[in-house]
CHARMM internal coordinates of N, CA and C (Angstrom, degrees):
IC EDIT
DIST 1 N 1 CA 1.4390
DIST 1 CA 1 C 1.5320
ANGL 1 N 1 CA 1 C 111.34
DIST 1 C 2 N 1.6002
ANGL 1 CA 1 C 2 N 114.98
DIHE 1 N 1 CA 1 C 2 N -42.45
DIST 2 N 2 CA 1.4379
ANGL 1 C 2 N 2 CA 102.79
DIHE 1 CA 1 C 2 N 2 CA 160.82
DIST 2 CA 2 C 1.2022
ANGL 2 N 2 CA 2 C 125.06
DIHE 1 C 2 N 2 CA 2 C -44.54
DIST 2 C 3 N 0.9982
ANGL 2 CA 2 C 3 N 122.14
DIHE 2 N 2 CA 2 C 3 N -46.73
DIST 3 N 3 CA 1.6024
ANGL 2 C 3 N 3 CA 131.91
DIHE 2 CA 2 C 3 N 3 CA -152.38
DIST 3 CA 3 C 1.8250
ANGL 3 N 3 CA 3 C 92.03
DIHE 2 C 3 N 3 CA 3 C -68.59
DIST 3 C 4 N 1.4400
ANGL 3 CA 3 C 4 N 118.36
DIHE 3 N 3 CA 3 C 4 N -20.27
DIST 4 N 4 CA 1.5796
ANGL 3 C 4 N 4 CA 109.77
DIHE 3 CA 3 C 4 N 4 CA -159.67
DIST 4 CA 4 C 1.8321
ANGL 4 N 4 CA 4 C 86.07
DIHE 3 C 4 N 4 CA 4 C -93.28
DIST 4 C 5 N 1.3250
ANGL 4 CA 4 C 5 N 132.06
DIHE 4 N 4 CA 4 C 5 N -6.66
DIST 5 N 5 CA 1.3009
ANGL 4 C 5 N 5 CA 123.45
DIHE 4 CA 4 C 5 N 5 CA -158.13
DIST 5 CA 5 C 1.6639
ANGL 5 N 5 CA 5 C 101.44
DIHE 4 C 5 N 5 CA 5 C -65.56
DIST 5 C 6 N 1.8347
ANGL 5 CA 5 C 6 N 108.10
DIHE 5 N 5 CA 5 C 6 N -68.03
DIST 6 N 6 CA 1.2321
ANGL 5 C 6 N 6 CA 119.41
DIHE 5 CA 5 C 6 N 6 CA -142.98
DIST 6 CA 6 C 1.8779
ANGL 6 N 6 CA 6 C 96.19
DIHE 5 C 6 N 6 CA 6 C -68.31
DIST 6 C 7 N 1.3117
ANGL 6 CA 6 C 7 N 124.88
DIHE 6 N 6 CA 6 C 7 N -40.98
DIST 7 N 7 CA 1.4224
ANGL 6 C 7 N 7 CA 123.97
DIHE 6 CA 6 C 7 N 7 CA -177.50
DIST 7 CA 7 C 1.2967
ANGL 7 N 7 CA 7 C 97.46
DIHE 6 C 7 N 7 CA 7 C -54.33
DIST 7 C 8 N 1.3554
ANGL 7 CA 7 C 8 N 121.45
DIHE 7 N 7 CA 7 C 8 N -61.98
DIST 8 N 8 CA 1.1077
ANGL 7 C 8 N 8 CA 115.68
DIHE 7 CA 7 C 8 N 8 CA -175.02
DIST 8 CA 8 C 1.6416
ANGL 8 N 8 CA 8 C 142.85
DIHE 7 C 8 N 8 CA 8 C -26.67
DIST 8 C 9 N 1.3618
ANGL 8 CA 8 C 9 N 82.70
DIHE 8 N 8 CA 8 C 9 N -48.78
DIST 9 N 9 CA 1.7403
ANGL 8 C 9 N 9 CA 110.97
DIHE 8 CA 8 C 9 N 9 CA 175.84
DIST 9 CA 9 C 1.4241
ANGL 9 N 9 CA 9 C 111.73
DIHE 8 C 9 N 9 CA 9 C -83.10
DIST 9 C 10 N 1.5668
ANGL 9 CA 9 C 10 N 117.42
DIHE 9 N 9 CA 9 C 10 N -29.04
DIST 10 N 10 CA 1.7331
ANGL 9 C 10 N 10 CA 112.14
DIHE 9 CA 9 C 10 N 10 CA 168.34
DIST 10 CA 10 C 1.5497
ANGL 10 N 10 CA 10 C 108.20
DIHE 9 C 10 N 10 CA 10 C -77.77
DIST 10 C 11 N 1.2744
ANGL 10 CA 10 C 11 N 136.82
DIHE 10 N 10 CA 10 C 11 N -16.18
DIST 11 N 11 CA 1.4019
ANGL 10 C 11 N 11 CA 148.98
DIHE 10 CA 10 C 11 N 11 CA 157.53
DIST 11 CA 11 C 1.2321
ANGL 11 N 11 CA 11 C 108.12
DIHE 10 C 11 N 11 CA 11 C -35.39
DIST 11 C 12 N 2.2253
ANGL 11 CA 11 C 12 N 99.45
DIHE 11 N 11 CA 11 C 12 N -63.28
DIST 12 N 12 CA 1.0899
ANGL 11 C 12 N 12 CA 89.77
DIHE 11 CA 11 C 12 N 12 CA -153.39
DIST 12 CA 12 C 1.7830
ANGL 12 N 12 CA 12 C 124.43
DIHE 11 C 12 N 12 CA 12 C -96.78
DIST 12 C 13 N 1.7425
ANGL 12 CA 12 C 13 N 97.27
DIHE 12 N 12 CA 12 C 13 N 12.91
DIST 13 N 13 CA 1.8597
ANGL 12 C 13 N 13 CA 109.78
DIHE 12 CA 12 C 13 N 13 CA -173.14
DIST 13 CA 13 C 1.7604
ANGL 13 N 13 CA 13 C 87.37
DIHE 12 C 13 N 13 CA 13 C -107.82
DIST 13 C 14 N 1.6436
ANGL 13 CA 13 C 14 N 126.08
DIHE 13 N 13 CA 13 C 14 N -10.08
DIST 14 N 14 CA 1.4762
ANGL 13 C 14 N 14 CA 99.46
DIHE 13 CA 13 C 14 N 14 CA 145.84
DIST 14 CA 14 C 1.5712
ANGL 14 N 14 CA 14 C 156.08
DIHE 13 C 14 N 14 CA 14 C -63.08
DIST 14 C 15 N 1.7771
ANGL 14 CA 14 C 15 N 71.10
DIHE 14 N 14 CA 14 C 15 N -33.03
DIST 15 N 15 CA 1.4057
ANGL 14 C 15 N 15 CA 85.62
DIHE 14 CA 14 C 15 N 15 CA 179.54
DIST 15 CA 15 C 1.5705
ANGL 15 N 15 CA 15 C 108.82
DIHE 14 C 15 N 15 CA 15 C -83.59
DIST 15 C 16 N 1.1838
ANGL 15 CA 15 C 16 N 105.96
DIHE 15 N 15 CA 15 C 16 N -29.80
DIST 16 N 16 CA 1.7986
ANGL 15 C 16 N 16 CA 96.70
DIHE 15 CA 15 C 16 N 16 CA -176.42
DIST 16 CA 16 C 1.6150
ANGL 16 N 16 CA 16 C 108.22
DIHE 15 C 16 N 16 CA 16 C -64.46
DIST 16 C 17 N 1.2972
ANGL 16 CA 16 C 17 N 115.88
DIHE 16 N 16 CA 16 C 17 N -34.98
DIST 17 N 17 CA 1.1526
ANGL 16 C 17 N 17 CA 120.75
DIHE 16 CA 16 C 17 N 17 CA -166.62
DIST 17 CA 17 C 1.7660
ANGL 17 N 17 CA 17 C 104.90
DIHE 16 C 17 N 17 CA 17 C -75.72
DIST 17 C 18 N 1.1865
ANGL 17 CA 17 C 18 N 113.61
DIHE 17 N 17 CA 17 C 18 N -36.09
DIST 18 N 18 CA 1.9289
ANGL 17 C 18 N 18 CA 112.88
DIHE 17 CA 17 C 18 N 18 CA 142.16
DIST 18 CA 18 C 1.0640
ANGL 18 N 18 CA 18 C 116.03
DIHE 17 C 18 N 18 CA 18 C -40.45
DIST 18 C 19 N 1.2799
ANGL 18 CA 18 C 19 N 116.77
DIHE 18 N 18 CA 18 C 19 N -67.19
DIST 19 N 19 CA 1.5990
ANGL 18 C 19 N 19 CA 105.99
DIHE 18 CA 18 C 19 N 19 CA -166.55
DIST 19 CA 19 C 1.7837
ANGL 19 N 19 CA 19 C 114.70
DIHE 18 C 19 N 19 CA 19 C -65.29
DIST 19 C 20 N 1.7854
ANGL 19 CA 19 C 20 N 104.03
DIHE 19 N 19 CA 19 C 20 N -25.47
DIST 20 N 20 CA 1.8938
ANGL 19 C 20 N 20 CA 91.63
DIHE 19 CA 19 C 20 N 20 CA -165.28
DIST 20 CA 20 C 1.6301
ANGL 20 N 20 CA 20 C 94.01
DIHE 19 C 20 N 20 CA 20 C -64.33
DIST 20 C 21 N 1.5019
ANGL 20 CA 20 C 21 N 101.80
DIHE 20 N 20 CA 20 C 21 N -45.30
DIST 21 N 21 CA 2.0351
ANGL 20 C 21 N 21 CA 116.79
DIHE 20 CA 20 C 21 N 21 CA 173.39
DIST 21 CA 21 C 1.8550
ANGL 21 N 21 CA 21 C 98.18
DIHE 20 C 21 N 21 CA 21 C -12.60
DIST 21 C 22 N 1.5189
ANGL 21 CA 21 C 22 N 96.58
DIHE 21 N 21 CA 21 C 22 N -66.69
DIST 22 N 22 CA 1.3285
ANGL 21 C 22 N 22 CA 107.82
DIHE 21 CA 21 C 22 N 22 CA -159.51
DIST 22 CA 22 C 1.6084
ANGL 22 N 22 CA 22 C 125.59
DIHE 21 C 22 N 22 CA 22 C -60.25
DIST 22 C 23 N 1.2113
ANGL 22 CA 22 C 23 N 94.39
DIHE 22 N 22 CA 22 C 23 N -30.85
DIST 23 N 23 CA 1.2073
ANGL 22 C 23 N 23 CA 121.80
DIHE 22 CA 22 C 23 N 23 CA 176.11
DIST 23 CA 23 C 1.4573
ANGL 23 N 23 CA 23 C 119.72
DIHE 22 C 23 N 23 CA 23 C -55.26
DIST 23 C 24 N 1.2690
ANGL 23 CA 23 C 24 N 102.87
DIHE 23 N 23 CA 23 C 24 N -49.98
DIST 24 N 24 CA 1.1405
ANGL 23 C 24 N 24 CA 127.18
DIHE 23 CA 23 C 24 N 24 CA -170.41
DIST 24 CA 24 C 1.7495
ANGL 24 N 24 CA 24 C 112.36
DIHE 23 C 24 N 24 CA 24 C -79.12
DIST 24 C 25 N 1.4393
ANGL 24 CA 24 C 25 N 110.35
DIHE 24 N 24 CA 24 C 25 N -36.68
DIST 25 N 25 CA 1.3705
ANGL 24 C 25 N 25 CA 110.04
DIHE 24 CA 24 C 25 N 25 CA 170.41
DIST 25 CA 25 C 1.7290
ANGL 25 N 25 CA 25 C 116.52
DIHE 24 C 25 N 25 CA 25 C -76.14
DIST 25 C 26 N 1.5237
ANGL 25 CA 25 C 26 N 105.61
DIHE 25 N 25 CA 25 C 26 N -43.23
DIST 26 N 26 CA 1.5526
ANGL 25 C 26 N 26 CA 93.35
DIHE 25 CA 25 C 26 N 26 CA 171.08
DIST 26 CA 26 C 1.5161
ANGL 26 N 26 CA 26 C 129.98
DIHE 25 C 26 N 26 CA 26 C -90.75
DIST 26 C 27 N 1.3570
ANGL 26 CA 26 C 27 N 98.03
DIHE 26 N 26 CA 26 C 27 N 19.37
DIST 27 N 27 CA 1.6594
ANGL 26 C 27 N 27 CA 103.27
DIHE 26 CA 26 C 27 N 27 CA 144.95
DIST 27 CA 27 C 1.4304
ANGL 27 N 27 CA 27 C 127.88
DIHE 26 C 27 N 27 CA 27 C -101.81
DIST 27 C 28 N 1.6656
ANGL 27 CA 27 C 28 N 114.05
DIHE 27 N 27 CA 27 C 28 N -5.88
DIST 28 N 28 CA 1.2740
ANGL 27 C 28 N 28 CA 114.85
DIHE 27 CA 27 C 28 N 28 CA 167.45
DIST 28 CA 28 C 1.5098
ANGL 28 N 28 CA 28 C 114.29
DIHE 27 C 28 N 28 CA 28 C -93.90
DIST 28 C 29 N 1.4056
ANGL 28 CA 28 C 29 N 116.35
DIHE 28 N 28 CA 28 C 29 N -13.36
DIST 29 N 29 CA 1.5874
ANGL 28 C 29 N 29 CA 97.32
DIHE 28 CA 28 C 29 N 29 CA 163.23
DIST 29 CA 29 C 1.3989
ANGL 29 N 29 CA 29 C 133.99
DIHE 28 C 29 N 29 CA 29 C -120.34
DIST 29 C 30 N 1.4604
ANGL 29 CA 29 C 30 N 119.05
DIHE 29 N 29 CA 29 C 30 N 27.47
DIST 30 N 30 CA 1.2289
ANGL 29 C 30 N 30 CA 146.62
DIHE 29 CA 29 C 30 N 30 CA -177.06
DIST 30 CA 30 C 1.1950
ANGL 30 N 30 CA 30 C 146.12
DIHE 29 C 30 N 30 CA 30 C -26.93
DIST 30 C 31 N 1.4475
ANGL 30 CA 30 C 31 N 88.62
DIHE 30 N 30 CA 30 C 31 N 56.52
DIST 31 N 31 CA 1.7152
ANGL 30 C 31 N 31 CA 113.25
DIHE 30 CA 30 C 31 N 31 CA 149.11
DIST 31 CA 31 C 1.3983
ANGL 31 N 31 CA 31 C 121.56
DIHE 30 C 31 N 31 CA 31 C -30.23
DIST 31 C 32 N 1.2634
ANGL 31 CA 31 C 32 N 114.94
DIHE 31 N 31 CA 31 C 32 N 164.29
DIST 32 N 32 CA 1.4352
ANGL 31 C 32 N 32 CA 126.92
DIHE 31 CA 31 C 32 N 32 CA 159.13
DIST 32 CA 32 C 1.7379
ANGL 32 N 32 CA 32 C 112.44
DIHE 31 C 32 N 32 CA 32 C -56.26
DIST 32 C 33 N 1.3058
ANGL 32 CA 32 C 33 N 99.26
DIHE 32 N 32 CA 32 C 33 N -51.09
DIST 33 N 33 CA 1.6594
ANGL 32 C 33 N 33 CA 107.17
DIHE 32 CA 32 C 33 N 33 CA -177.25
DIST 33 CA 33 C 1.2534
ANGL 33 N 33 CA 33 C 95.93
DIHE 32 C 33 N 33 CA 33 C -77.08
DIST 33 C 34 N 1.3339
ANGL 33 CA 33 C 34 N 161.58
DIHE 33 N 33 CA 33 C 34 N -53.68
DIST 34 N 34 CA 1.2338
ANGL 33 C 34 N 34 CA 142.86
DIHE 33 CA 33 C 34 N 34 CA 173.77
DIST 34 CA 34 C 1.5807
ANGL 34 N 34 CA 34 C 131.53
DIHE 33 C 34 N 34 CA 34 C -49.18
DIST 34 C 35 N 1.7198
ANGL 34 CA 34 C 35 N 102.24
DIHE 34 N 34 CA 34 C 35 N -33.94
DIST 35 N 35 CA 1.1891
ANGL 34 C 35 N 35 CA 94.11
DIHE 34 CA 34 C 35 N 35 CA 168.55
DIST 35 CA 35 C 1.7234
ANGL 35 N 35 CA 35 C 124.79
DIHE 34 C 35 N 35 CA 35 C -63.96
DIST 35 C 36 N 0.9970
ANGL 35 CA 35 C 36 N 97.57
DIHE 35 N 35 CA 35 C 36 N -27.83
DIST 36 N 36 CA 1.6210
ANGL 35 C 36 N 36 CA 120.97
DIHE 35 CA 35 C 36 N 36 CA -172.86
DIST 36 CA 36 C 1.8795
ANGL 36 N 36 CA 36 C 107.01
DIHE 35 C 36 N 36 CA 36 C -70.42
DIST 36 C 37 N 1.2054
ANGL 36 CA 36 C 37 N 103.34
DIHE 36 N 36 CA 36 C 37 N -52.12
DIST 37 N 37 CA 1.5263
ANGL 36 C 37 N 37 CA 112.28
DIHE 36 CA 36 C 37 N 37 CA 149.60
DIST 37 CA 37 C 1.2169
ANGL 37 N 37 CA 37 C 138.98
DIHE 36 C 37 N 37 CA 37 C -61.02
DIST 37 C 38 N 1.2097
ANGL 37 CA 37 C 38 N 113.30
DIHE 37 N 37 CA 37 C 38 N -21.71
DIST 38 N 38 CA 1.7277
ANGL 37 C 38 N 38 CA 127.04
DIHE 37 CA 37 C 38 N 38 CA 157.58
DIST 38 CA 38 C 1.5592
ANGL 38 N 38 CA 38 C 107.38
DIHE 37 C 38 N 38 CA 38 C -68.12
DIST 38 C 39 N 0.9865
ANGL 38 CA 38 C 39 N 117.29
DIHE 38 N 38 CA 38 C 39 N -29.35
DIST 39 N 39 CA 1.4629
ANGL 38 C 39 N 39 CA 109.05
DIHE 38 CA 38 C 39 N 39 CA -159.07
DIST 39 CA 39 C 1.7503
ANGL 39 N 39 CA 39 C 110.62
DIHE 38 C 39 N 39 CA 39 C -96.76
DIST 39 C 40 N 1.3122
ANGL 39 CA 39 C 40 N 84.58
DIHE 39 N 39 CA 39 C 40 N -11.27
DIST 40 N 40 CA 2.0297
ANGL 39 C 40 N 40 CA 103.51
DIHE 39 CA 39 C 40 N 40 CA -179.85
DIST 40 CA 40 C 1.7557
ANGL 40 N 40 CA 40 C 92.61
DIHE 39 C 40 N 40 CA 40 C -83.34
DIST 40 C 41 N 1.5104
ANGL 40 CA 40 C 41 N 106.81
DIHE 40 N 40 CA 40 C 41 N -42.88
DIST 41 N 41 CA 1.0362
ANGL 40 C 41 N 41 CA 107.20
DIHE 40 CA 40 C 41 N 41 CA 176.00
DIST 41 CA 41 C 1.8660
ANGL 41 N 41 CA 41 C 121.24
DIHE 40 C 41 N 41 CA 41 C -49.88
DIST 41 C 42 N 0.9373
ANGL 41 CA 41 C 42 N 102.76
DIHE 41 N 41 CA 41 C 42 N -72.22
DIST 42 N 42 CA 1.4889
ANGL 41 C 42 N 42 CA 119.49
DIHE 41 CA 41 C 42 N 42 CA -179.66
DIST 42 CA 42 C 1.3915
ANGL 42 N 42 CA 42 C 105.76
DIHE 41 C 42 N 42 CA 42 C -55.60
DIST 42 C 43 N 1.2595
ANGL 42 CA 42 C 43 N 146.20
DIHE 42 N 42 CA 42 C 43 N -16.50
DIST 43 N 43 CA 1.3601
ANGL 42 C 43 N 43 CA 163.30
DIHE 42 CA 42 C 43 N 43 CA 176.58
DIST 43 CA 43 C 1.8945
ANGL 43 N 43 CA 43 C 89.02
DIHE 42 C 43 N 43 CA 43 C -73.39
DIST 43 C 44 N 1.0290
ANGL 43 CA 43 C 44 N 99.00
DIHE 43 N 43 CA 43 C 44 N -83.40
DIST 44 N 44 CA 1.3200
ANGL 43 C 44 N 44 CA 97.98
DIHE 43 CA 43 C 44 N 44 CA -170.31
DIST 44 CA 44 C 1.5106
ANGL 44 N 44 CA 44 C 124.26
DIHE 43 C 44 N 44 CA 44 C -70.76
DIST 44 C 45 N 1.4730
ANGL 44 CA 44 C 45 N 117.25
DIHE 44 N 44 CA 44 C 45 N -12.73
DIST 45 N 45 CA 1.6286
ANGL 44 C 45 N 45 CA 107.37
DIHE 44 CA 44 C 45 N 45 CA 146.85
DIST 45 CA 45 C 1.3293
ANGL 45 N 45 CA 45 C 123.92
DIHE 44 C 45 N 45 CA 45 C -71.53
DIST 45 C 46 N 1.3952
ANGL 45 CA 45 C 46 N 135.70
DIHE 45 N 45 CA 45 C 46 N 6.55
DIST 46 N 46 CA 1.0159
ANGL 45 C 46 N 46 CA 142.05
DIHE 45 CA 45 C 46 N 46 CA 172.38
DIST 46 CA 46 C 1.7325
ANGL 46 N 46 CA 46 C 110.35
DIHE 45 C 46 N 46 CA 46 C -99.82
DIST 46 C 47 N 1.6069
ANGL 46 CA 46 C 47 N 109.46
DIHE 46 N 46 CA 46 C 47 N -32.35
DIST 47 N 47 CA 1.3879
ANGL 46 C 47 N 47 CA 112.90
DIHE 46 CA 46 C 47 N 47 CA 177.53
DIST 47 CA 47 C 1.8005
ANGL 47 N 47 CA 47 C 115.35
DIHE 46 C 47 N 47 CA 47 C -92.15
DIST 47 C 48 N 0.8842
ANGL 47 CA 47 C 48 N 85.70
DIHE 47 N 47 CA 47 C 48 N -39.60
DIST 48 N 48 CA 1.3139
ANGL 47 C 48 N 48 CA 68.09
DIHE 47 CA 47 C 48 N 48 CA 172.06
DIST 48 CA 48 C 1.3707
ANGL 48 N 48 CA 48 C 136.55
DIHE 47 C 48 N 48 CA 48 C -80.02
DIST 48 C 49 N 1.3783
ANGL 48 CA 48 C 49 N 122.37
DIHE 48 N 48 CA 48 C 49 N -46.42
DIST 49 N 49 CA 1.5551
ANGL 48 C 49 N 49 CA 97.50
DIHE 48 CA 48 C 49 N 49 CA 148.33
DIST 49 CA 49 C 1.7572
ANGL 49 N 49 CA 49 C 130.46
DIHE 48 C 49 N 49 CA 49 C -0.88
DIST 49 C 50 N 1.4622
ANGL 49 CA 49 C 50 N 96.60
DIHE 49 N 49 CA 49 C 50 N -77.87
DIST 50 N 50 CA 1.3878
ANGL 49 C 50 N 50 CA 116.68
DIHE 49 CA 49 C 50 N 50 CA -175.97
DIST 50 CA 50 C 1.7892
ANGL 50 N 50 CA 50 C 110.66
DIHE 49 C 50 N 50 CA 50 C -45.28
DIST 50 C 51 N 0.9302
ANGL 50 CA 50 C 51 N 110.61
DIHE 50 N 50 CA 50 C 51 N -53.31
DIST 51 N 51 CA 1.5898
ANGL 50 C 51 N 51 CA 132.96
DIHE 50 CA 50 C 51 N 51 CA 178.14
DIST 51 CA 51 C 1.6379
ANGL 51 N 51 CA 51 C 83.70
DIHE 50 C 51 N 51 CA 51 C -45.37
DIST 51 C 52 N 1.3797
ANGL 51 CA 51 C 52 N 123.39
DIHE 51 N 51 CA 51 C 52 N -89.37
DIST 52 N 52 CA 1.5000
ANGL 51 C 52 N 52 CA 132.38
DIHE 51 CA 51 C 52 N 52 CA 178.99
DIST 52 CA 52 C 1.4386
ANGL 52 N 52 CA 52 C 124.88
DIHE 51 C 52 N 52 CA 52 C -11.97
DIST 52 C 53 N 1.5331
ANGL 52 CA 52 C 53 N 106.05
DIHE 52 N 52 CA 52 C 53 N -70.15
DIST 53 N 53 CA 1.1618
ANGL 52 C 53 N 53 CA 128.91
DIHE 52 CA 52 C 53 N 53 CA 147.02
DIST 53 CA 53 C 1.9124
ANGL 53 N 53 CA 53 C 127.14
DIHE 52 C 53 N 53 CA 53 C -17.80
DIST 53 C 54 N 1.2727
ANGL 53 CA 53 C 54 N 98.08
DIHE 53 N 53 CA 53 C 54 N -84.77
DIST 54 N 54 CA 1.5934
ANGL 53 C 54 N 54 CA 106.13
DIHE 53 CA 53 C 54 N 54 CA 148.81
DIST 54 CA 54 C 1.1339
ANGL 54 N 54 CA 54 C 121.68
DIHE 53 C 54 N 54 CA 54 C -35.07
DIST 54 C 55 N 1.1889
ANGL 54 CA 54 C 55 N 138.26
DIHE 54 N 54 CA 54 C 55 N -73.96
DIST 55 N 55 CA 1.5479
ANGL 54 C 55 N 55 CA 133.73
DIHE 54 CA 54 C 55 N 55 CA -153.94
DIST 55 CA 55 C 1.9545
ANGL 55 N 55 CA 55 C 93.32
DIHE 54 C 55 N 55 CA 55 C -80.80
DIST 55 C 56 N 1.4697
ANGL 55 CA 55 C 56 N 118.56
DIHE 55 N 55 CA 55 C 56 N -6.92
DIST 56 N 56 CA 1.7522
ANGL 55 C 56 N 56 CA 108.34
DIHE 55 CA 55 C 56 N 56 CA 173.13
DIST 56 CA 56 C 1.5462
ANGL 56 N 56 CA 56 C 82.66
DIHE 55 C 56 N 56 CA 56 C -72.00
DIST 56 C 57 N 1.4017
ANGL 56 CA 56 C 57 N 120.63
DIHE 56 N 56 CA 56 C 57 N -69.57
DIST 57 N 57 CA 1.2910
ANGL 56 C 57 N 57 CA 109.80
DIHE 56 CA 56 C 57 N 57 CA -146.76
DIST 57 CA 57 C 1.8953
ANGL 57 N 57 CA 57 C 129.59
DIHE 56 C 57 N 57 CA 57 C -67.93
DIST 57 C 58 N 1.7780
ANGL 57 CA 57 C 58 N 95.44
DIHE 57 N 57 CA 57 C 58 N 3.68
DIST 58 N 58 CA 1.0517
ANGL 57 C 58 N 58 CA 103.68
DIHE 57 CA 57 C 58 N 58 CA -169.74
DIST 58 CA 58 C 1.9805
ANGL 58 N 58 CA 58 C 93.78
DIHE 57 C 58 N 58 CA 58 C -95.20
DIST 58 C 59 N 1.3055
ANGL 58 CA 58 C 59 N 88.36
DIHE 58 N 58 CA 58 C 59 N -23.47
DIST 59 N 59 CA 1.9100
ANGL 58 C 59 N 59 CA 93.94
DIHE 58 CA 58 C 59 N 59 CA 172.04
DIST 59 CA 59 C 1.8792
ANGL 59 N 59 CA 59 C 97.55
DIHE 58 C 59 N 59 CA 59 C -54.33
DIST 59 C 60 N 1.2519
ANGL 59 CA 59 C 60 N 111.50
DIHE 59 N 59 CA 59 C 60 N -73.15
DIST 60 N 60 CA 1.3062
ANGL 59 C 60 N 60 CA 145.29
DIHE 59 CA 59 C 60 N 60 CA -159.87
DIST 60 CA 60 C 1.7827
ANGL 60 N 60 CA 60 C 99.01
DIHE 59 C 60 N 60 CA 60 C -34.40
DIST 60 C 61 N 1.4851
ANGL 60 CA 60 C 61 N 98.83
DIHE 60 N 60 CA 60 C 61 N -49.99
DIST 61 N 61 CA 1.2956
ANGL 60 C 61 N 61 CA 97.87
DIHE 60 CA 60 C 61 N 61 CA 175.96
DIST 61 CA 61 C 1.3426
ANGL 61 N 61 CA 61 C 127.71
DIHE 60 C 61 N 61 CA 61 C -92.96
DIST 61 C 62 N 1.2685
ANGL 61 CA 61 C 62 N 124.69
DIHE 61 N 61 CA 61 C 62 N 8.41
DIST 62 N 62 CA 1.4592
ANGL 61 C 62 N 62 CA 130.00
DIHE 61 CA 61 C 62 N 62 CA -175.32
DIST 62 CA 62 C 1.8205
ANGL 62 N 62 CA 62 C 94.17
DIHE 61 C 62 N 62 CA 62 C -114.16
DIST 62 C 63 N 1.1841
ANGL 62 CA 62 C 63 N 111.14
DIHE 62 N 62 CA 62 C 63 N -15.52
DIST 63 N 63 CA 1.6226
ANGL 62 C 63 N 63 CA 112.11
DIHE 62 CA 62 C 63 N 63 CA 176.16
DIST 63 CA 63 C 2.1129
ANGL 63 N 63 CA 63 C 93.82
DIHE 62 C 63 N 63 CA 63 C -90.64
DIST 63 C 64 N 1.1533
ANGL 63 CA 63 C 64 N 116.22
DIHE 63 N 63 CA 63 C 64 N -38.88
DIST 64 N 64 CA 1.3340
ANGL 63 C 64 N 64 CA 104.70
DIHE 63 CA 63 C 64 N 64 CA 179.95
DIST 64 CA 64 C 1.5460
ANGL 64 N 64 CA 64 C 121.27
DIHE 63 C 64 N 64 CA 64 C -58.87
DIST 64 C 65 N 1.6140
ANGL 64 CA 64 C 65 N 96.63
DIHE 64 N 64 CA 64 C 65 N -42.86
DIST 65 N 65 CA 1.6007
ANGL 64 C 65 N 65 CA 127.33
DIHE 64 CA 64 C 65 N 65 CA -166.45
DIST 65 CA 65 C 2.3447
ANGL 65 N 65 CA 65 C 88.38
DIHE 64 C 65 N 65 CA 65 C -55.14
DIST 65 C 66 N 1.2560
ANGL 65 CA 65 C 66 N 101.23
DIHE 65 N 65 CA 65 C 66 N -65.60
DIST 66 N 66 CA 1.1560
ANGL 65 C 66 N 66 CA 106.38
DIHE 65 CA 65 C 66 N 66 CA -164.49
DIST 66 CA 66 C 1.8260
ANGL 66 N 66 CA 66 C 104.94
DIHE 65 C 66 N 66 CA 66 C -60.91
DIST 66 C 67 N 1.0332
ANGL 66 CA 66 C 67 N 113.24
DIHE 66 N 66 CA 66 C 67 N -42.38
DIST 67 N 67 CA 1.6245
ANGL 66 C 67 N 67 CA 119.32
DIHE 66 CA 66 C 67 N 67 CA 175.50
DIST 67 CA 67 C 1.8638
ANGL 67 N 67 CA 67 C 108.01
DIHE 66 C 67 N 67 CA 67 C -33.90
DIST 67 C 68 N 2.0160
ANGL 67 CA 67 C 68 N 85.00
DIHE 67 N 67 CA 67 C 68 N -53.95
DIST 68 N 68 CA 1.5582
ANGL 67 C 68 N 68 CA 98.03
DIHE 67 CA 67 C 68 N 68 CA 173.57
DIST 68 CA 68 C 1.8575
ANGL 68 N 68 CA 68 C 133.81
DIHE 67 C 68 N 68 CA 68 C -34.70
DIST 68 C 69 N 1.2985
ANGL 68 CA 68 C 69 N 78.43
DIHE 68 N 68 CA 68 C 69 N -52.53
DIST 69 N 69 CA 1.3673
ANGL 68 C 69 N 69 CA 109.41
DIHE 68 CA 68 C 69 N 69 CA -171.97
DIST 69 CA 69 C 1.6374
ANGL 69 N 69 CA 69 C 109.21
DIHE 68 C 69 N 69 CA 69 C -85.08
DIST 69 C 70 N 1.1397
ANGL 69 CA 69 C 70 N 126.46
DIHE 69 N 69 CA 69 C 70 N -8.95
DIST 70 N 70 CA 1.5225
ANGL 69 C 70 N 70 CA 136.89
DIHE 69 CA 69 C 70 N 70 CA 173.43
DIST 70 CA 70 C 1.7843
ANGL 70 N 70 CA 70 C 98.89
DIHE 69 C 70 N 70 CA 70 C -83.23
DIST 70 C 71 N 1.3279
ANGL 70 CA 70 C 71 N 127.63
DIHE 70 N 70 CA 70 C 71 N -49.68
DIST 71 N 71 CA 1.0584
ANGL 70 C 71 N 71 CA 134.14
DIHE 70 CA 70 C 71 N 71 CA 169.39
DIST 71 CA 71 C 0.8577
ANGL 71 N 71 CA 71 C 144.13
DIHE 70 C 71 N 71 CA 71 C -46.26
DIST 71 C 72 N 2.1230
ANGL 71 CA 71 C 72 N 106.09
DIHE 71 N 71 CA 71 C 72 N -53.07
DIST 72 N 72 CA 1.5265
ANGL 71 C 72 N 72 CA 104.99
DIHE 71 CA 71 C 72 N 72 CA 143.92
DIST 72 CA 72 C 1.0724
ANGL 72 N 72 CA 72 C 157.01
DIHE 71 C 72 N 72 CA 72 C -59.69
DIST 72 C 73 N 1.7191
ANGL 72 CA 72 C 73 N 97.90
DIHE 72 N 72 CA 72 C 73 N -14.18
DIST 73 N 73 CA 1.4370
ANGL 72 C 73 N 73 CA 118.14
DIHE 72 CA 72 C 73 N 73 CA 168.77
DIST 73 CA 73 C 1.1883
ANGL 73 N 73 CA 73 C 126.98
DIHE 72 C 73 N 73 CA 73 C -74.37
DIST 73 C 74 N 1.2330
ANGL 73 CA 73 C 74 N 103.97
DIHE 73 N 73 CA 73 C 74 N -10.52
DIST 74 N 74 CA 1.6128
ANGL 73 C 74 N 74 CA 124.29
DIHE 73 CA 73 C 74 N 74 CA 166.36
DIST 74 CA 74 C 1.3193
ANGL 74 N 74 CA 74 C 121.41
DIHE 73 C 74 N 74 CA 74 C -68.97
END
COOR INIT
IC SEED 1 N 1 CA 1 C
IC BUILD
């Protein structure tokens, strides 16, 4: 489960760093369709994080859960 942390996290400051990119271009040429695409944009710099976030803490607890269970087996 370590091993899934650090990729994970370079995954996930690429992709943000895509999306601020993105952000940034379809607010500089702002169309109708860009605005509309900006906003999918900004949608999903807000979700994904969260998504990220989530799936650490769902690590966090399935690495605790098993710790648990190493103990009792003791």
């Amino acid at each position: 489960m370590e091993r899934m942390k650090r990729p994970l996290a370079i995954v996930c400051l690429i992709l943000m760093g895509v999306l601020i990119a993105g952000a940034v271009i379809l607010a500089l040429i702002g169309t109708e369709e860009a605005a509309r695409l900006l906003m999918a944009d900004l949608f999903c710099l807000i979700v994904i994080p969260a998504v990220f976030y989530g799936y650490q803490m769902l690590l966090n607890m399935i690495k605790k859960k098993e710790h648990d269970n190493e103990k009792d087996a003791s």
